[in-house]
FIVO-310187 format. One line per field, with one value per atom (N, C-alpha, C): atom name; residue number from 1; y, x negated, z. Coordinates in pm, whole numbers, plus 32768, in hexadecimal, padded with zeros to 4 digits. Atoms other than C-alpha are relative to their C-alpha. Example, Ala and Ser with C-alpha at 12.3 -4.5 7.8 and 13.67 -1.06 7.14 Angstrom:
BEGIN
atom	c(N	CA	C	N	CA	C)
n	c(1	1	1	2	2	2)
c2	c(7F89	7E3E	8078	7F89	7F96	806D)
c1	c(7FA7	7B32	7FA6	8052	7AA9	804D)
c3	c(8000	830C	8000	7FFA	82CA	8049)
END
This chain:
BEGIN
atom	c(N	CA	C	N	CA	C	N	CA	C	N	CA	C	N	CA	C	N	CA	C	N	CA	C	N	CA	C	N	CA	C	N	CA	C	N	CA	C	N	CA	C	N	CA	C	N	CA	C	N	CA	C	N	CA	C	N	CA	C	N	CA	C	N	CA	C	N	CA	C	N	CA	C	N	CA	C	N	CA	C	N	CA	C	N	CA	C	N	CA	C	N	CA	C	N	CA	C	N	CA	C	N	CA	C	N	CA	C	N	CA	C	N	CA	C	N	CA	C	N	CA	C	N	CA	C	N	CA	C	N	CA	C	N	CA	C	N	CA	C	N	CA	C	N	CA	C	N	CA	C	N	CA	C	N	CA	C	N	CA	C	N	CA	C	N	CA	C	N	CA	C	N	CA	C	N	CA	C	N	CA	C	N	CA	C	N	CA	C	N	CA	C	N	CA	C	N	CA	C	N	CA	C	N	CA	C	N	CA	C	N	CA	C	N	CA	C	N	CA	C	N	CA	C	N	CA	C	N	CA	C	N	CA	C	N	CA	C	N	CA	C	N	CA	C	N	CA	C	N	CA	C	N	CA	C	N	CA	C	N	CA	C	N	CA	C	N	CA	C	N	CA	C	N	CA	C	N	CA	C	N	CA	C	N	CA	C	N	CA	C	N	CA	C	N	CA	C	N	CA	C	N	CA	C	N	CA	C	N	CA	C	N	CA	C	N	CA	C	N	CA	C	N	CA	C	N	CA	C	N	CA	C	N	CA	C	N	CA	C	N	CA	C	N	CA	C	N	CA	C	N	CA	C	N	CA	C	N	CA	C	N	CA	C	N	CA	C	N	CA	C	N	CA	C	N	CA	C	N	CA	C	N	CA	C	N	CA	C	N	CA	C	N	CA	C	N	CA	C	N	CA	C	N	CA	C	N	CA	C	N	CA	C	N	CA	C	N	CA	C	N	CA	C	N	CA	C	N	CA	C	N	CA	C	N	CA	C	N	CA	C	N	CA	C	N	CA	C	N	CA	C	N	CA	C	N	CA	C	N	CA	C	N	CA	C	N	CA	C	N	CA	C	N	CA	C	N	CA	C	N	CA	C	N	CA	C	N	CA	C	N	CA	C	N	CA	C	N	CA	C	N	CA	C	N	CA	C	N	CA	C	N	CA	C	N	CA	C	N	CA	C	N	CA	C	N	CA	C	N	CA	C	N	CA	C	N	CA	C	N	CA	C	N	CA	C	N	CA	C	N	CA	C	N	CA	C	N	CA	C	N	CA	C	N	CA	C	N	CA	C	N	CA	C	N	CA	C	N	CA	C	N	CA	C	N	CA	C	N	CA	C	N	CA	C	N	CA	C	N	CA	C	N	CA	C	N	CA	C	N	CA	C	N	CA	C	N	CA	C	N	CA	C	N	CA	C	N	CA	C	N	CA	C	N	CA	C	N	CA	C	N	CA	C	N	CA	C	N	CA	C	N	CA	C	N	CA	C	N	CA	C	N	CA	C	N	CA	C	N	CA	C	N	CA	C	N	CA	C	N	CA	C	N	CA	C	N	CA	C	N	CA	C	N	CA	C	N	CA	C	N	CA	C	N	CA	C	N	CA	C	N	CA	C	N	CA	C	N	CA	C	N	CA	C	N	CA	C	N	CA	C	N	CA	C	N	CA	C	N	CA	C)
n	c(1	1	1	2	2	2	3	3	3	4	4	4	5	5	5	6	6	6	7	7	7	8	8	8	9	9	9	10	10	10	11	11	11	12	12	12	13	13	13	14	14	14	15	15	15	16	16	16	17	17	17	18	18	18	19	19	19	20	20	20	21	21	21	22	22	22	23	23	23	24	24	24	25	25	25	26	26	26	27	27	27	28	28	28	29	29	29	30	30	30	31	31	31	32	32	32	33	33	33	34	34	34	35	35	35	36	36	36	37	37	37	38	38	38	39	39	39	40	40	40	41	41	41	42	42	42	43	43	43	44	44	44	45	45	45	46	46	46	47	47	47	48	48	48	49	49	49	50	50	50	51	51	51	52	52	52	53	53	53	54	54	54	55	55	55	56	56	56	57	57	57	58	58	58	59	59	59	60	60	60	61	61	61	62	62	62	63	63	63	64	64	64	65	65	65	66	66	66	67	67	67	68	68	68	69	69	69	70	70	70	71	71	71	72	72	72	73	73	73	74	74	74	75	75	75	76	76	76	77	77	77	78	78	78	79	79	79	80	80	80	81	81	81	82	82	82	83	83	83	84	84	84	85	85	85	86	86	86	87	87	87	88	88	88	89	89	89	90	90	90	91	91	91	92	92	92	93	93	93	94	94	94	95	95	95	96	96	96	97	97	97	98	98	98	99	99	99	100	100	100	101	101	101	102	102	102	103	103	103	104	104	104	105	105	105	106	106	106	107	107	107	108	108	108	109	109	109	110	110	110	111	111	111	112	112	112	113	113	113	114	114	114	115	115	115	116	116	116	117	117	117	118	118	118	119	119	119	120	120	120	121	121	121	122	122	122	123	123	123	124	124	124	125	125	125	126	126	126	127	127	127	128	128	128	129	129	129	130	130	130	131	131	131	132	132	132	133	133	133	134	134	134	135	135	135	136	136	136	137	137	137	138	138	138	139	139	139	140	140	140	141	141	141	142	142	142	143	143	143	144	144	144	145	145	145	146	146	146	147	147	147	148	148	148	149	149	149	150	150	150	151	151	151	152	152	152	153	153	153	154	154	154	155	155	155	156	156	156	157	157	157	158	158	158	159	159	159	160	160	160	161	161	161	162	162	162	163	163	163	164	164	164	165	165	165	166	166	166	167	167	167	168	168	168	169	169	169	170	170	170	171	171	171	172	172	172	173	173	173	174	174	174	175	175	175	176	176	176	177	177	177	178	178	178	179	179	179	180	180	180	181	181	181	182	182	182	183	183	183	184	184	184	185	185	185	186	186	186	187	187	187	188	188	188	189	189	189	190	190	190	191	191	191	192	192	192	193	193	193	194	194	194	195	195	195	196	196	196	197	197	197	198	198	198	199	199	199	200	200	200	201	201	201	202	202	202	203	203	203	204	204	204	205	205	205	206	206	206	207	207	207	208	208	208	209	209	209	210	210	210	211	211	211	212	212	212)
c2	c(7FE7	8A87	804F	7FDA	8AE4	806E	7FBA	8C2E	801C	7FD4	8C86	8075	7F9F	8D4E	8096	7FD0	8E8B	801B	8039	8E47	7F9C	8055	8D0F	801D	7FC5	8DB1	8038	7FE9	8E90	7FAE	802E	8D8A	7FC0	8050	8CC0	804A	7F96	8E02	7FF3	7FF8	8E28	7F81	8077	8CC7	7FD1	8014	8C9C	8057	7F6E	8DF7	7F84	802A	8D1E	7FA6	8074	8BF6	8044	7FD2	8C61	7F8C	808D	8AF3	7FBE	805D	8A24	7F88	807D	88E1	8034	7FD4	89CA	7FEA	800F	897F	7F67	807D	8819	7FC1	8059	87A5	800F	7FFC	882E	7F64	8075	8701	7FA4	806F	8607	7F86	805C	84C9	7FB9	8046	843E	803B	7FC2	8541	8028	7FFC	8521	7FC6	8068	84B7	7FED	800B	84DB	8072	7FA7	8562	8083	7F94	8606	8068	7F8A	86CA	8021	7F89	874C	8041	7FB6	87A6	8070	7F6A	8887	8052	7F5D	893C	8016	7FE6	895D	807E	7FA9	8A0A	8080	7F83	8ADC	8034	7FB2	8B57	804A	7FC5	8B7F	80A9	7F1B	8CF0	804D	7FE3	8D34	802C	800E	8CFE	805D	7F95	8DB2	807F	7F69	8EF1	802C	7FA9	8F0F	801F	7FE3	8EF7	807D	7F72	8FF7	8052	7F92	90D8	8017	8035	906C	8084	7FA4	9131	8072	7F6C	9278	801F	7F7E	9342	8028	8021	92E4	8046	7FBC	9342	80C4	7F74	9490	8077	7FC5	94F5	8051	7F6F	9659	7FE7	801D	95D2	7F8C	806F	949D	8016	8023	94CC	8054	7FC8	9506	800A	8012	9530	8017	7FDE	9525	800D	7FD8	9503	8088	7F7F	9646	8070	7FB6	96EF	7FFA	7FF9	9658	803E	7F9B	96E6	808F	7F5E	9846	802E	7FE6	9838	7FFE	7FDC	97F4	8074	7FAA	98F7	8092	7F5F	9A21	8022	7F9A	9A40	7FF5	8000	9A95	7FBA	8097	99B6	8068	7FAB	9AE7	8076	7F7F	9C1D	804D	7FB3	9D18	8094	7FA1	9E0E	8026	800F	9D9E	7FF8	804C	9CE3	807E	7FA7	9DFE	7F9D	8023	9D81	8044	8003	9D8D	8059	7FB2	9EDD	804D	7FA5	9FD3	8057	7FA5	A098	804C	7FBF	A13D	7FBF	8022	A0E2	7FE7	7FF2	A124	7FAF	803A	A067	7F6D	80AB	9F16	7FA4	8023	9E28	802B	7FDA	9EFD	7FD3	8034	9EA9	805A	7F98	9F47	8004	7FF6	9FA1	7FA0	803C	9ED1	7FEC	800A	9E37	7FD4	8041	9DFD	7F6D	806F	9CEA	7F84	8088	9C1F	8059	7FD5	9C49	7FCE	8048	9B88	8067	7FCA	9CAE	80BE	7F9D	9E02	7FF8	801C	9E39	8072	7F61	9EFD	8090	7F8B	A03A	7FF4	8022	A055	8084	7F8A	A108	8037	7FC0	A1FE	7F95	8060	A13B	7F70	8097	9FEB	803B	7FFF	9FBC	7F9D	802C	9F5D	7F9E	8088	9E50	7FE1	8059	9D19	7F9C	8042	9C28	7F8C	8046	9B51	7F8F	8060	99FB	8026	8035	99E7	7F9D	803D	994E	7F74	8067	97C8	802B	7FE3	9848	8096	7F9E	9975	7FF3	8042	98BF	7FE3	8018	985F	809D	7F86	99B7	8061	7FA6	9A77	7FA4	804D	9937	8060	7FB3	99BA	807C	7F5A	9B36	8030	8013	9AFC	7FCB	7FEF	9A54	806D	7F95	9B63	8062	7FAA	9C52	8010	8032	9BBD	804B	7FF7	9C1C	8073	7F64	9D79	8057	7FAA	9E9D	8080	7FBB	9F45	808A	7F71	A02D	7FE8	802D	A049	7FA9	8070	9F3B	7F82	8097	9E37	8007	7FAE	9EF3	7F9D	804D	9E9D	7F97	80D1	9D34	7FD7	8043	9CEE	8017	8006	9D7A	7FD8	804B	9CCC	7F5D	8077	9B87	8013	8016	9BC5	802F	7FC3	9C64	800E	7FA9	9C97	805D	7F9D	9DB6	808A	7F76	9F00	8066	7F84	9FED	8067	7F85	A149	7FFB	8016	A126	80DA	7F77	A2B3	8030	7FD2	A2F9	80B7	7F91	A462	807E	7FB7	A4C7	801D	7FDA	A517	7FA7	8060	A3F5	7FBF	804C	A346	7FDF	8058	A23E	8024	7FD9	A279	7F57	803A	A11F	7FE3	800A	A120	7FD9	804D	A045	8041	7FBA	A09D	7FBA	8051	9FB3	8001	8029	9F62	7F4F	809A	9E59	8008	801F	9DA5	806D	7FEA	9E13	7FD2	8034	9CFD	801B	7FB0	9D61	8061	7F90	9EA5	7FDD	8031	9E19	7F98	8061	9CF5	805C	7FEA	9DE3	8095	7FA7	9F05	7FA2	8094	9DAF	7FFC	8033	9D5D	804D	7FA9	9E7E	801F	7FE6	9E98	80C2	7F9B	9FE9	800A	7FF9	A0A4	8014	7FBA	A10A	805D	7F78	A22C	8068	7FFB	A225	800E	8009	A260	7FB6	8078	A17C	802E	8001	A1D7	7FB3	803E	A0EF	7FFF	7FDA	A14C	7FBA	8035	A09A	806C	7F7A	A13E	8000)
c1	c(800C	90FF	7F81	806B	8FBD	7FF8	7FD6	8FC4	7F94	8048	8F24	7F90	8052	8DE6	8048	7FF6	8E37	8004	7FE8	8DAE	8016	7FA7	8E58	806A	7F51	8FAB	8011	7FF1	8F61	8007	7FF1	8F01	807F	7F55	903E	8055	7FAC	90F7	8016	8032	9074	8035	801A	906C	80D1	7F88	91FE	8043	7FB8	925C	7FEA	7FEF	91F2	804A	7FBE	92C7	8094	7F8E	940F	8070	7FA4	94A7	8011	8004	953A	7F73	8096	9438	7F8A	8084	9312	801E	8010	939C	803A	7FD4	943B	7F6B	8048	930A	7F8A	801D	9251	8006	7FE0	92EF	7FB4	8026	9246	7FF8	7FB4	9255	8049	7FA3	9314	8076	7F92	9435	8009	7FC9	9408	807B	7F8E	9531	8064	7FA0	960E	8058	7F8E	9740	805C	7FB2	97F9	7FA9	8057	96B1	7FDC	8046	9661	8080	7F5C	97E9	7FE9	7FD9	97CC	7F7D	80D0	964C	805F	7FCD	9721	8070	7F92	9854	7FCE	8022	978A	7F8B	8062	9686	804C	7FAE	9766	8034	7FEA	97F8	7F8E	8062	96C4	7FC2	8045	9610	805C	7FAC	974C	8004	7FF8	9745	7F62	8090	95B7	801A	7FF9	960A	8029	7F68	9728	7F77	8048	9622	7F95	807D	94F5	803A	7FA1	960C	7FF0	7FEC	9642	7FBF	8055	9517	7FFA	7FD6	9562	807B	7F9E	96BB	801E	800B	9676	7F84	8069	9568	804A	7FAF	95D4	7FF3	8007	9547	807F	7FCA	9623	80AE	7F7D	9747	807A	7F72	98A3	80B3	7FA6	99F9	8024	800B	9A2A	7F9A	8072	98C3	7F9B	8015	989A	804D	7FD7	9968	7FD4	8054	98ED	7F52	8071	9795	801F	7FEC	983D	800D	7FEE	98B4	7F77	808A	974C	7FCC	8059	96D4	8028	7FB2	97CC	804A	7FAE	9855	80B3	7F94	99C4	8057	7F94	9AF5	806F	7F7C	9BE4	7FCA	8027	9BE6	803A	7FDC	9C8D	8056	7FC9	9DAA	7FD8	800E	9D8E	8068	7F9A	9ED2	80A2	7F8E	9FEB	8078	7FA5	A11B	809C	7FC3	A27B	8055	7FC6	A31E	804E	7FD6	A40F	7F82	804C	A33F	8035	7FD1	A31F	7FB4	8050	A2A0	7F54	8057	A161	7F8F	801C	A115	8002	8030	A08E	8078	7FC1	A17D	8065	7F80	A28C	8097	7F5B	A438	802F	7F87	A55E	805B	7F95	A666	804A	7FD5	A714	80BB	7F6D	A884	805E	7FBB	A985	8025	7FBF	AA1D	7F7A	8063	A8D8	7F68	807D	A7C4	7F8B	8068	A6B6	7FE9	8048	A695	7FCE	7FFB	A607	7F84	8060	A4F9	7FF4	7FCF	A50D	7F8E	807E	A467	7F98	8097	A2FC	801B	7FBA	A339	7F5F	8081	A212	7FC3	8067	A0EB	7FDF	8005	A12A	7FD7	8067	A020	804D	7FA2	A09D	7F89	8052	9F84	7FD3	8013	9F1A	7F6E	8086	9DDB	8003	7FC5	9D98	7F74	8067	9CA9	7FB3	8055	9B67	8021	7FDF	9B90	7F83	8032	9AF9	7F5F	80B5	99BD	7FED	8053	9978	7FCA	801B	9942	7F5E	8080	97EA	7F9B	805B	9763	8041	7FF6	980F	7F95	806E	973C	7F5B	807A	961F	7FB2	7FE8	9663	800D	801D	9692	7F50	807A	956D	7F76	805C	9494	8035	7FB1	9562	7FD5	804E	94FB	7F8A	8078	9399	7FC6	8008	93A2	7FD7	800A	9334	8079	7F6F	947F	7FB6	8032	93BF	804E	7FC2	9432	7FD1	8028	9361	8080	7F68	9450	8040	7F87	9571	8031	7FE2	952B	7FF6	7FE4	94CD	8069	7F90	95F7	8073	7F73	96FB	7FD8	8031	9616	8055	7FDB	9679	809E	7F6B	97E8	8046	7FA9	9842	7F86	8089	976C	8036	8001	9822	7F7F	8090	9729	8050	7FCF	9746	7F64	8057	9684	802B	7FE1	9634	7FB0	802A	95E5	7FD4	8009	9560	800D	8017	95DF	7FBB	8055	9503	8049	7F70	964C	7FFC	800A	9629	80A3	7FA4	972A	7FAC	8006	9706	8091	7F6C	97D8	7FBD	800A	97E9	8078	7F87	9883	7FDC	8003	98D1	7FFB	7FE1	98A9	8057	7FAB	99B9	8075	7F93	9B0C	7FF5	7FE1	9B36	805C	7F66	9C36	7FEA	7FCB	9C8B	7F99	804C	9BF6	7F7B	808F	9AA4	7FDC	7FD3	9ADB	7FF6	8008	9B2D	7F92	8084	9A17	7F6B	8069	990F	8009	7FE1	998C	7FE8	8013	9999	7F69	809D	9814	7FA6	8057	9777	7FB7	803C	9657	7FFA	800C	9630	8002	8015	95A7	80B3	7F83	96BA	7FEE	7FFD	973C	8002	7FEA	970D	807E	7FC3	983B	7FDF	8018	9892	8085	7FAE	996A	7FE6	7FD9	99AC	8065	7F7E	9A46	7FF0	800A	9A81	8016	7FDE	9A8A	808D)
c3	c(8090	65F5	7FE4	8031	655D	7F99	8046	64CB	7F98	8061	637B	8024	8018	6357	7FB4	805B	62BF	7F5B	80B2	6148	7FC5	802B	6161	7FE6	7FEE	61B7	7F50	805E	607F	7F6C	8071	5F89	7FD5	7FE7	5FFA	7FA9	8032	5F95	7F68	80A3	5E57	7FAB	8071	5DE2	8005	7FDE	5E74	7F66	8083	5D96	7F76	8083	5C6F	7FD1	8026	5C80	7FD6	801D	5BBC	7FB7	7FF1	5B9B	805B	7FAA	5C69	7FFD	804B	5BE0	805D	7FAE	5C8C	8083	7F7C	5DC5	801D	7FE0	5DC6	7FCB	8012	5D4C	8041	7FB8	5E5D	8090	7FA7	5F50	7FF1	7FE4	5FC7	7FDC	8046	5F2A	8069	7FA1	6073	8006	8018	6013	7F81	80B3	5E97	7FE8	8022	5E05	8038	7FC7	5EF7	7FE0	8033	5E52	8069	7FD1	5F79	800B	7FB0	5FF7	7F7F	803F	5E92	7FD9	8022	5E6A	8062	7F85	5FDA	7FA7	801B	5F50	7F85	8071	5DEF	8036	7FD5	5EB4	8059	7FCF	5FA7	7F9A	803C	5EA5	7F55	8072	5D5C	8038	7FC4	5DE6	8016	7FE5	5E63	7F93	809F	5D1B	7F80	8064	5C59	8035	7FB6	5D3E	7FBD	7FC6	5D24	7F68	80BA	5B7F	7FE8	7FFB	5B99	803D	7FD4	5C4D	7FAB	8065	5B6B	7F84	8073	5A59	7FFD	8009	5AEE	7FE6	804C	5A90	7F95	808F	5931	7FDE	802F	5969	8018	7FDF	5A0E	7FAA	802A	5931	7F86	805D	587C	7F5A	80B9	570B	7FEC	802A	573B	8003	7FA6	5818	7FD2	8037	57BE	804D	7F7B	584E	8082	7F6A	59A4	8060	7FDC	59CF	7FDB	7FD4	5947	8067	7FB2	59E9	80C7	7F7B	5B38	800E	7FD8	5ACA	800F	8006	5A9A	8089	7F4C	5C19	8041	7FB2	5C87	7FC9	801B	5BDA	8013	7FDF	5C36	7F85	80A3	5AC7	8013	8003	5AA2	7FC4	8052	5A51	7FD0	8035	5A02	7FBA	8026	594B	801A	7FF0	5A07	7F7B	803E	594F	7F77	8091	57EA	7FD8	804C	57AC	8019	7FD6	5784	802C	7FD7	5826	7FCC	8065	5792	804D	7FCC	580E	7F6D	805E	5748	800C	7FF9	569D	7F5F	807F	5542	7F7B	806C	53D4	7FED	7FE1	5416	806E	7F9D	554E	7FE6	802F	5539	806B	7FB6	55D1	802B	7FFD	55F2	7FE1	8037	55EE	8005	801C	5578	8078	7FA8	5649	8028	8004	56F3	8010	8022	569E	808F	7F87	57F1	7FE7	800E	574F	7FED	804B	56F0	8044	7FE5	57F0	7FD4	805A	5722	7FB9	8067	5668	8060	7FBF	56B6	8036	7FAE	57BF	8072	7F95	591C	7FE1	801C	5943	8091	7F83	59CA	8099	7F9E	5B2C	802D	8001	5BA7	806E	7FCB	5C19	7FDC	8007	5BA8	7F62	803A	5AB3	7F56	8077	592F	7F97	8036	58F9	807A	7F93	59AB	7FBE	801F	59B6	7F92	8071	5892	8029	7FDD	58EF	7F7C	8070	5819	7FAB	8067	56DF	7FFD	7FEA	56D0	7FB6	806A	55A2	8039	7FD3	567B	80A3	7F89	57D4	7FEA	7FE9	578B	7FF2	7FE1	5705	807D	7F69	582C	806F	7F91	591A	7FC4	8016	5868	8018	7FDA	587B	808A	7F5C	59E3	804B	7FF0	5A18	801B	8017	597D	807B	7FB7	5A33	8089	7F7F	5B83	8026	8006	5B41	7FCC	804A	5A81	8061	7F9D	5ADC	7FE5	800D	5A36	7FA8	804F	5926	7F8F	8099	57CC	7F93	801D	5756	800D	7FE7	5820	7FDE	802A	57DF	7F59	8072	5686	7FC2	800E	5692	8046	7FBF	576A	7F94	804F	5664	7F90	8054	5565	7FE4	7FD7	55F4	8006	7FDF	562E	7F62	80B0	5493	7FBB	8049	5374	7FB1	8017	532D	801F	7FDF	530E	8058	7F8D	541C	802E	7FDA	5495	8071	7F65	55F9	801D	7FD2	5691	8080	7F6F	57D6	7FFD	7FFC	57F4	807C	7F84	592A	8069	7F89	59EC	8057	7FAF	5AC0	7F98	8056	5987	7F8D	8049	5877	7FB1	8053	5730	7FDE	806D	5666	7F96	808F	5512	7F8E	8064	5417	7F8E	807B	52B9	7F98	8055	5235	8078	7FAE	52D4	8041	7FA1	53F4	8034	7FAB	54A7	807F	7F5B	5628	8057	7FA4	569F	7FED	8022	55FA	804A	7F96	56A2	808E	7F77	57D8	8052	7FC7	57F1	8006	7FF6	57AB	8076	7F92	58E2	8050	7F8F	59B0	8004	7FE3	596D	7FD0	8026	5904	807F	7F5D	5A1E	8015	7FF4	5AB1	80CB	7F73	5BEA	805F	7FAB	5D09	7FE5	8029	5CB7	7F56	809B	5B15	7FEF	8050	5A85	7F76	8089	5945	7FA9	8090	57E9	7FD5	8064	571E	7F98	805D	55C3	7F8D	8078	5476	7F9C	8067	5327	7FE9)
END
């Protein structure tokens, strides 16, 4: 077998990549195997997958691309990029408690355990993780991103909780080796909690986070 020159091999390459119909290659044949129905049925059967895989791949960059992509393709960009899928000790959990307490139950009845709620015992923690919400998945990818690449001053600080609320907040570096940030309006939990999650900062910073 007579092997190709090098910038033959390549043009081959090249000029192959462009054919994205079957037709570009049955009509390659010979005219002594034109026309012959079984042999353009086998090149039809082994090149069809072929030709639908390279499409399907042709796709992804399109589908993975952060202006476009949605769904499960964001969220598979959030995993490459280190961003978080939970929000750690937002979601109070449903313990006796009192008026006051978010999530809290009344006492409960012997006859009718559906009602009521046990009591919290020491250590076990009286909130649990709450997944990112579907319209805040892309600015946390984003906020991560940046994040990546910071140098963790109060600049970033405050483009990162830019991106995650446009609530107004006073960020403070009080020289202590701590970060106060506080909202000047009321937010949820999770607000609270997403921006302790991705607020950059050196080792060793301490971090507040308070709403009004």
């Amino acid at each position: 077998m007579r092997l190709l020159p090098a910038y033959q091999k390549t043009s081959v390459l090249v000029w192959v990549n462009c054919m994205d119909d079957i037709l570009d290659y049955t009509r390659l044949l010979t005219s002594y195997h034109r026309g012959k129905p079984k042999l353009t049925a086998s090149i039809e059967a082994v090149l069809t997958p072929l030709l639908q895989c390279r499409a399907v791949l042709q796709q992804m960059p399109g589908k993975f691309d952060l202006s476009t992509a949605t769904g499960d393709q964001l969220k598979t960009i959030a995993k490459w990029v280190g961003a978080p899928a939970s929000i750690p000790n937002v979601t109070p959990l449903p313990f006796f408690g009192f008026a006051d307490q978010e999530a809290a139950l009344t006492f409960g009845e012997t006859d009718n355990p559906e009602i009521g709620g046990f009591w919290r015992e020491s250590g076990v923690s009286s909130y649990a993780a709450a997944d990112i919400p579907d319209e805040l998945v892309l600015p946390v990818i984003q906020a991560q991103i940046y994040r990546n690449r910071c140098d963790c001053i109060l600049n970033d600080g405050y483009y990162i909780v830019q991106l995650l609320t446009a609530t107004p907040v006073k960020i403070t570096d009080t020289q202590t080796m701590a970060i106060k940030v506080q909202f000047q309006a009321s937010v949820s939990n999770l607000t609270l909690g997403l921006v302790r999650l991705m607020y950059p900062r050196p080792m060793g910073v301490t971090l507040t986070v308070t709403g009004n």
